[in-house]
C-alpha positions as CSV (number, residue, x, y, z in Angstrom):
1,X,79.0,-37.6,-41.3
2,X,80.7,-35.2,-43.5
3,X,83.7,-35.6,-46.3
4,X,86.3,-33.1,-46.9
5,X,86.4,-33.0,-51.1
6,X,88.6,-31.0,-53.1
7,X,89.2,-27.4,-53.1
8,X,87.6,-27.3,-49.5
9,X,84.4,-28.7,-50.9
10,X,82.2,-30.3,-48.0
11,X,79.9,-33.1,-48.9
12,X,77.4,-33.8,-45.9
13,X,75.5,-37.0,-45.5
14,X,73.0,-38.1,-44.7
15,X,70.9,-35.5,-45.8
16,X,67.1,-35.8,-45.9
17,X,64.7,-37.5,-48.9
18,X,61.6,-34.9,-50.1
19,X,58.1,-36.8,-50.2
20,X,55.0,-35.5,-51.1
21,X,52.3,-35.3,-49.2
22,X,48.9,-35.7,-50.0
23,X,49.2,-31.5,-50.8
24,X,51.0,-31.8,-53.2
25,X,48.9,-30.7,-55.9
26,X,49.1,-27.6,-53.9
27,X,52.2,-27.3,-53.9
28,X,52.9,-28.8,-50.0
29,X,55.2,-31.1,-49.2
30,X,55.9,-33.6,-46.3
31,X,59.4,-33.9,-45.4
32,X,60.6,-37.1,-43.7
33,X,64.5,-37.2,-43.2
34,X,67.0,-40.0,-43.2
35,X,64.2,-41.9,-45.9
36,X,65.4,-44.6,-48.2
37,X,68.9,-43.7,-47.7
38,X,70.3,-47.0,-48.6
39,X,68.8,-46.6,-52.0
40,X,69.1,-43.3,-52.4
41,X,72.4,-40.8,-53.6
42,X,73.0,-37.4,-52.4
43,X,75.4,-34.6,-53.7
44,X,75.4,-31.7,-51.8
45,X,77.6,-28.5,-52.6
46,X,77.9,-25.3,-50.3
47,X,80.8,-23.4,-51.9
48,X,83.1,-23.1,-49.0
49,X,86.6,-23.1,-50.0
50,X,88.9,-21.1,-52.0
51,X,88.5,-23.0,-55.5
52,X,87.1,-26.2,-56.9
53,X,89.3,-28.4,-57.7
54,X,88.2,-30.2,-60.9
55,X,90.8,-33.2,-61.1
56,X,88.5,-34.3,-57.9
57,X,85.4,-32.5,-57.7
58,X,82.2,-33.6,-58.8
59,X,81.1,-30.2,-60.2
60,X,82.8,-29.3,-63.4
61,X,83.3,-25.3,-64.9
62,X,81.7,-25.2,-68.4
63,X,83.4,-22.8,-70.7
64,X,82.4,-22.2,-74.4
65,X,83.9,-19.4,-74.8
66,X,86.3,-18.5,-78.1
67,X,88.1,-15.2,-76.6
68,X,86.5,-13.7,-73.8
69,X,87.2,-14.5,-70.0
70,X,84.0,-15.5,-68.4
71,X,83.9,-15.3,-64.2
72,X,83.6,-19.1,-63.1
73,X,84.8,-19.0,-59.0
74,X,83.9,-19.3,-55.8
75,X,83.0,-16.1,-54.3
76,X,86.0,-15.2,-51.7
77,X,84.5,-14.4,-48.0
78,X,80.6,-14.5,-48.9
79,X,78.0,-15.6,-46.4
80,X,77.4,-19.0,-46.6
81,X,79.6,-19.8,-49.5
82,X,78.7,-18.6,-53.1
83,X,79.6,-19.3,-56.8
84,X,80.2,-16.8,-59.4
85,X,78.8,-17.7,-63.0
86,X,79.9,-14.3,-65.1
87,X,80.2,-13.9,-69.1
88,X,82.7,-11.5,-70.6
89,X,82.2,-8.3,-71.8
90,X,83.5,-9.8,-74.9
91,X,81.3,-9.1,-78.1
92,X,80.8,-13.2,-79.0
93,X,78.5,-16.1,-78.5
94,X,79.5,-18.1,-74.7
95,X,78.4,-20.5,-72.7
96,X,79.6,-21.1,-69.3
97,X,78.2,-22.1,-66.2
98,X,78.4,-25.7,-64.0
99,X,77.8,-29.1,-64.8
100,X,78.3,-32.4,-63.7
101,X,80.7,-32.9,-66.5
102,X,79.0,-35.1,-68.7
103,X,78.5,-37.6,-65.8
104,X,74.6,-38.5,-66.2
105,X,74.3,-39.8,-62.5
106,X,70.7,-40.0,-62.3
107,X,68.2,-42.1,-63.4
108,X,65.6,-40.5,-65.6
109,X,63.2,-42.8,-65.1
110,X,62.8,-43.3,-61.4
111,X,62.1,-40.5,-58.8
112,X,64.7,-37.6,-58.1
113,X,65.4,-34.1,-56.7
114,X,67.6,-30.7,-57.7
115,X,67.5,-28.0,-55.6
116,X,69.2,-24.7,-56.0
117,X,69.4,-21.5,-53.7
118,X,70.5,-18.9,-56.8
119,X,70.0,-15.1,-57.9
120,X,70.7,-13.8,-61.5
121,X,72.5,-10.6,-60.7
122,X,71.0,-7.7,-63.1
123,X,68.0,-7.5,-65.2
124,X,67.7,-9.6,-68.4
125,X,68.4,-8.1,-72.0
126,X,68.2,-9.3,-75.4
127,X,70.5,-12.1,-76.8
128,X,70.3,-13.3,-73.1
129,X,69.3,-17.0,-71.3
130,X,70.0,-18.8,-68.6
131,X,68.8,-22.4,-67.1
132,X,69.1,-23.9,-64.3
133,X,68.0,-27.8,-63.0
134,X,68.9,-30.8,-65.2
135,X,70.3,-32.2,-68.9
136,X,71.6,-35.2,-70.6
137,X,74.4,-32.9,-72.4
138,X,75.6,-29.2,-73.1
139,X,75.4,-27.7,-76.2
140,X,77.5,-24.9,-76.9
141,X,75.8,-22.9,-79.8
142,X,71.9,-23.0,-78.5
143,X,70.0,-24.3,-75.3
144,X,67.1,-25.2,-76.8
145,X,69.3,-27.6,-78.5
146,X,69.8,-30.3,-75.6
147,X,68.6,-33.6,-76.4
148,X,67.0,-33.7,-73.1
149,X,66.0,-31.0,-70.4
150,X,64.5,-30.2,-67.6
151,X,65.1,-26.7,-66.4
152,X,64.1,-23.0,-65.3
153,X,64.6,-20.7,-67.6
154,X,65.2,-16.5,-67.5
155,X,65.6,-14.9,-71.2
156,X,65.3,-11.4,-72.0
157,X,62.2,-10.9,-69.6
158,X,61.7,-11.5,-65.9
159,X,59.1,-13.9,-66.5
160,X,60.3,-17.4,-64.8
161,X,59.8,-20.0,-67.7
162,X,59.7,-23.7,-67.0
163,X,61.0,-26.3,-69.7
164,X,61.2,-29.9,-70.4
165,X,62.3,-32.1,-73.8
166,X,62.7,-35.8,-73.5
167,X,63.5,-36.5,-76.9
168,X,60.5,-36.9,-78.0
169,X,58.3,-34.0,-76.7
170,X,59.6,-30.5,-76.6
171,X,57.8,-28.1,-74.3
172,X,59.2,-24.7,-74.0
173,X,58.8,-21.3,-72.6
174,X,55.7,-22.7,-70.2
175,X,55.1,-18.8,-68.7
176,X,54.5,-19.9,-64.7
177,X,53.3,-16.1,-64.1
178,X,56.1,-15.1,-61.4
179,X,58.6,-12.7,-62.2
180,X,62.0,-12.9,-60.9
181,X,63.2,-9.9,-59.1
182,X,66.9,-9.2,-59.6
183,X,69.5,-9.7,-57.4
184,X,67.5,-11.5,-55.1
185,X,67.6,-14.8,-53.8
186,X,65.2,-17.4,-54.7
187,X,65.1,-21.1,-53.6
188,X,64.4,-23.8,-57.1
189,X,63.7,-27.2,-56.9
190,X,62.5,-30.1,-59.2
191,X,61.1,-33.0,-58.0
192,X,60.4,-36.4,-60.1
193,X,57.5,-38.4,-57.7
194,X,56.8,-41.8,-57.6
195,X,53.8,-41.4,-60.3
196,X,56.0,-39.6,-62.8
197,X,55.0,-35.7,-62.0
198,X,57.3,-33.7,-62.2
199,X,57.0,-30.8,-59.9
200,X,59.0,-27.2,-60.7
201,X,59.4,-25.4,-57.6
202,X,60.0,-21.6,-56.1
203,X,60.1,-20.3,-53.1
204,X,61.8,-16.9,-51.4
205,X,65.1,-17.1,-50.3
206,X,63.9,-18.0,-46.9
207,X,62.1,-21.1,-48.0
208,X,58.4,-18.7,-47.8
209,X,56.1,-18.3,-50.1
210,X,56.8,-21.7,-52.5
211,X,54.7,-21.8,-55.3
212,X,54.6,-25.3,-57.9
213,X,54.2,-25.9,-61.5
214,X,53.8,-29.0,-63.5
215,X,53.7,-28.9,-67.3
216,X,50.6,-31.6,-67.3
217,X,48.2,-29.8,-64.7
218,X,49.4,-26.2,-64.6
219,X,49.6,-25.8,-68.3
220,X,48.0,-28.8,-69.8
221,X,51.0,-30.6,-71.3
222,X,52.3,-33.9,-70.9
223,X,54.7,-35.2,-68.1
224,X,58.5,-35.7,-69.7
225,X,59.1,-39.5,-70.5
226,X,62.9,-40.4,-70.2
227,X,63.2,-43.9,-70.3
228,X,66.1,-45.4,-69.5
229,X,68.0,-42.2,-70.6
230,X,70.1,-40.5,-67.4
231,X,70.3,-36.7,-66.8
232,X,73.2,-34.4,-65.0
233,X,72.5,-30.7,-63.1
234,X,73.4,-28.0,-64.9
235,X,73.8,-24.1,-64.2
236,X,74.2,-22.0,-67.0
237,X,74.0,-18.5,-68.8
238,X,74.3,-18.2,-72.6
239,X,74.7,-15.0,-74.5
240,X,74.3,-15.1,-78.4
241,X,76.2,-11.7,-79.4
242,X,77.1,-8.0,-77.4
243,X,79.2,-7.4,-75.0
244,X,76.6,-7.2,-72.1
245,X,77.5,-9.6,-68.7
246,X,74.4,-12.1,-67.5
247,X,75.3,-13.5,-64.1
248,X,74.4,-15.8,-61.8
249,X,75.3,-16.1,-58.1
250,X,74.7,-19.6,-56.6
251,X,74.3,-20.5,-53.6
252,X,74.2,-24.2,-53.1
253,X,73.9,-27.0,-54.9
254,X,71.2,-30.1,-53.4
255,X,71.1,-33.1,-56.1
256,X,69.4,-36.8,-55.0
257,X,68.2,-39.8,-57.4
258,X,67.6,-43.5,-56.6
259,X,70.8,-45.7,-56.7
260,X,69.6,-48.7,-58.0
């Protein structure tokens, strides 16, 4: 069934569970819908609608900014229903982007899934960064900064980083080798399984050519630990000074976690 939400927001359900096969160090994956539903909660966001309406919404606009005018808005007439993320050409430090507005819905602890359909817009510069996948809070001065994170990451390169800090262990700028091509499409998803890997996903807009990372057996690390500690998805670009204009275009929005 479906539910109408605000600003023409559609939330679908059921959707469908992600499970691993036994490929999944290879980066398959075995897909068995309508799974665990009863224990499981979905949000799903496809941007279709004129505006979100935050007195109702789950999603929430993030602005740190002190006098610029970022672009935070749903894409008018776009195929398939898009979101605008957009700093100002205003020479200052912002933040902007989506979150879940400080509402840390899923469990850290147990198994859960983010998947995002996204493009950054032009190529990376200096003073430039933007994440994508899941926090415990926002910070409005420096990224790096969260208490707890587990995200993509694009800086002044096209290198795709991946990144994870649970507090205790802070693991950043882990290269995975694949450069993002500009203005083009790219499926992201991060998966918590059953045994605590956490597996970073990309894959071409069309869902070909998926490739997986984790931070213990593609780069030797250790798997992120967050206890009882909850996290939220977040979208965001951050510019530290200048007056260029890092953008993100966002396609959908697939979050799931255990209930209980």
């Amino acid at each position: 069934m479906q539910h109408q939400g605000g600003g023409g927001s559609v939330f679908h359900f059921p959707l469908r569970t992600h499970r691993r096969g036994t490929g999944a160090s290879q980066g398959t994956y075995s897909v068995l819908p309508f799974q665990n539903l009863r224990n499981w909660h979905w949000f799903f966001e496809d941007f279709i609608g004129d505006a979100l309406d935050e007195d109702e919404h789950p999603l929430a606009v993030y602005d740190a900014s002190a006098s610029g005018t970022p672009t935070l808005d749903i894409v008018a007439d776009a195929v398939g229903g898009q979101y605008q993320i957009q700093l100002a050409n205003t020479n200052e430090a912002e933040t902007a982007g989506l979150t879940f507005g400080g509402q840390l819905f899923l469990r850290g602890n147990r198994p859960f899934y983010f998947e995002t359909r996204l493009k950054q817009v032009n190529t990376m510069a200096a003073n430039q960064v933007l994440v994508w996948g899941l926090a415990s809070d926002v910070d409005t001065t420096t990224l790096d900064n969260l208490t707890r994170n587990l995200w993509f990451r694009l800086d002044a390169d096209s290198d795709l980083l991946i990144e994870a800090d649970d507090n205790t262990t802070d693991q950043d700028d882990k290269d995975t080798g694949f450069n993002v091509t500009a203005d083009t499409f790219y499926i992201y998803s991060i998966e918590r399984g059953v045994d605590g890997t956490v597996y970073f996903s990309k894959a071409d807009g069309n869902g070909e050519n998926r490739k997986t990372w984790t931070l213990s057996k593609t780069f030797g690390g250790s798997e992120p630990s967050f206890s009882t500690n909850n996290l939220q998805p977040v979208i965001l670009a951050q510019k530290s000074t200048g007056t260029t204009q890092p953008e993100i275009v966002v396609d959908y929005v697939l979050v799931g976690g255990e209930r209980v």
